[in-house]
C-alpha positions in Angstrom: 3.8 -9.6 4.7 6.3 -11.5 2.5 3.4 -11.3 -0.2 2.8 -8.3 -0.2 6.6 -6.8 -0.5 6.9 -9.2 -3.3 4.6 -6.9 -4.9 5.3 -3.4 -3.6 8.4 -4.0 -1.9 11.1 -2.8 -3.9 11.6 1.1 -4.2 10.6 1.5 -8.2 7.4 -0.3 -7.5 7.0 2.1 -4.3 7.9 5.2 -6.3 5.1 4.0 -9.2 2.6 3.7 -6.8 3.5 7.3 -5.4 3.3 8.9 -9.2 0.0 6.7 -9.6 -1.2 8.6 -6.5 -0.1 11.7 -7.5 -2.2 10.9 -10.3 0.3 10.1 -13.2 -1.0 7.8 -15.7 1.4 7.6 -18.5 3.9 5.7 -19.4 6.6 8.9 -20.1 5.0 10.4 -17.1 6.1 7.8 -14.7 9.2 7.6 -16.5 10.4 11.5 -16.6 8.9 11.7 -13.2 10.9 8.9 -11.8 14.2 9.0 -13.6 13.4 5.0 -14.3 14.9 2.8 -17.1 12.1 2.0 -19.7 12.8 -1.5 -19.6 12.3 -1.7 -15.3 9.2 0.5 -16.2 8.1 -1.9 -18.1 8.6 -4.3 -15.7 7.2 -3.2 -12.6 3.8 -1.6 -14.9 3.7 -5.5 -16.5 3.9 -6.6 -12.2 1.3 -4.5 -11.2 -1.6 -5.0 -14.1 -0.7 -8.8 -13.4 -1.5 -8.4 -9.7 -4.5 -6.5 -10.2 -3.6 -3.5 -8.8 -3.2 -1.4 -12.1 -5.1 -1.8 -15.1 -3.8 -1.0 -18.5 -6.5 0.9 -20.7 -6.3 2.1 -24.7 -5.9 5.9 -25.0 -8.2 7.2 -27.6 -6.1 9.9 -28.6 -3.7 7.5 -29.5 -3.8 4.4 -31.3 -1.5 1.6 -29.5 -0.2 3.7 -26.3 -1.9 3.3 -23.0 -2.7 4.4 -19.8 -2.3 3.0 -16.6 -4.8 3.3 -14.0 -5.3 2.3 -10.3 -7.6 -0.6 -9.4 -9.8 -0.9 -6.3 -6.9 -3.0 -5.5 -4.5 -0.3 -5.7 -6.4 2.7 -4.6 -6.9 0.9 -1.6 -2.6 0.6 -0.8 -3.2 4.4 -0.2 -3.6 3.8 3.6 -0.3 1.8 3.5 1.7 4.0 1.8 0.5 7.3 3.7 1.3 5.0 6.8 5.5 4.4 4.8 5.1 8.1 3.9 4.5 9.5 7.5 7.5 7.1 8.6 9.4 8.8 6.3 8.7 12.1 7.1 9.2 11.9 10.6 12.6 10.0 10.7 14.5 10.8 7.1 13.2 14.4 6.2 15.2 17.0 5.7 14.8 19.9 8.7 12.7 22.1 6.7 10.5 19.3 6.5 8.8 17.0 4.3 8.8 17.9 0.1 5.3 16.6 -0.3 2.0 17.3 2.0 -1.4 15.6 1.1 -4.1 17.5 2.2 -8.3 16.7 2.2 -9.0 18.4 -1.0 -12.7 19.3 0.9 -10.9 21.1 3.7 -7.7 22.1 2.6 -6.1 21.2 5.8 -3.0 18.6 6.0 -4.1 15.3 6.2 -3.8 13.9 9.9 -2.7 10.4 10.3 -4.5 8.6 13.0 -2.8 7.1 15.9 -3.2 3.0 16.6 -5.1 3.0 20.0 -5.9 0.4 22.2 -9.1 -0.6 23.0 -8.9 0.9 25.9 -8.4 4.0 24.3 -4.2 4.4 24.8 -1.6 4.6 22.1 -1.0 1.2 20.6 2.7 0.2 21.6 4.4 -2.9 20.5 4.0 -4.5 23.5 0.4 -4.2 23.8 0.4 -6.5 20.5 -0.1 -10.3 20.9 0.9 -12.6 18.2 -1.6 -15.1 16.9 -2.1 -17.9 13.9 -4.4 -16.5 11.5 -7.5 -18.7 10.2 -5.4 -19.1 7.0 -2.1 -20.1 9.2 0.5 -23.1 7.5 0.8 -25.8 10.2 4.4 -24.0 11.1 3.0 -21.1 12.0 -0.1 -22.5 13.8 2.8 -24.4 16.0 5.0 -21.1 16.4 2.3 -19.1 17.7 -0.2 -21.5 19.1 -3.9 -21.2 18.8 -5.9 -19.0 16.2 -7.7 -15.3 16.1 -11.0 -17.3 16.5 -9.5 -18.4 20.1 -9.7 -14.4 20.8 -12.7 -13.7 23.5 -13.7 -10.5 21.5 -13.0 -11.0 18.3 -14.5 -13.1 15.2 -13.7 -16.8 14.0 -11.7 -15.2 11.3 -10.7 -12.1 9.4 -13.6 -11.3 7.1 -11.7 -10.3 3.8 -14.1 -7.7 1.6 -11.8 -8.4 -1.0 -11.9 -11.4 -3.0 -9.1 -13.0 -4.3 -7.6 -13.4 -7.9 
């Protein structure tokens, strides 16, 4: 977790990703669209094309400016940030409601966020959720919460990752 907020975890890089989403691809885009300092901007763009979730491509139109576009990387934050998003809107929005709805673009209908479930089939609460060292657990952890997710009955030796690293 500590990894990934190093990434995304600071409310410019979080309000990037949303323009990206939104489809904004430019450089003054995400800048009037934000109301961000050029030089932070800069940063954050420079954070995410280092981390592999952006890439930073040549416009033809114009020689020397660029655009920046999601990688498979970033596109796939989407569920993340929908999951932040619905958080939001449920706790912090205004009465009226939330200012931005996604919808499925095939349907036209809102998009519904599904709900965590057991599998049993009830709503996932926190203390339904047990703790375990991960196959890629420091010795620390392995101690603090004992044993590993291969030790789990119904589940495999480790978490397959279809993502490979960088």
């Amino acid at each position: 977790m500590a990894r990934a907020m190093e990434v995304v975890g600071d409310r410019w890089s979080i309000l990037i990703l949303r323009e990206a989403y939104y489809g904004v691809k430019r450089f003054d885009e995400f800048e009037y669209y934000i109301g961000i300092a050029p030089n932070i901007l800069s940063a954050r763009l420079k954070k995410f094309v280092d981390a592999g979730i952006m890439t930073r491509m040549p416009l033809p139109e114009h020689g020397g400016r660029y655009e920046y576009v999601l990688t498979e990387k970033g596109r796939d934050f989407f569920p993340a940030y929908l999951a932040l998003k619905k958080w939001g809107d449920e706790w912090l929005a205004e009465p009226a409601g939330p200012q931005v709805v996604f919808r499925e673009r095939a349907a036209g209908r809102a998009i519904e966020y599904p709900e965590l479930r057991t599998s049993g089939g009830k709503p996932l609460r926190l203390e339904d959720v047990e703790i375990v060292a991960g196959a890629g657990a420091v010795p620390f952890n392995r101690k603090r919460f004992g044993g590993d997710a291969g030790d789990l009955a119904a589940g495999p030796k480790a978490p397959v990752s279809r993502r490979k690293r960088k």
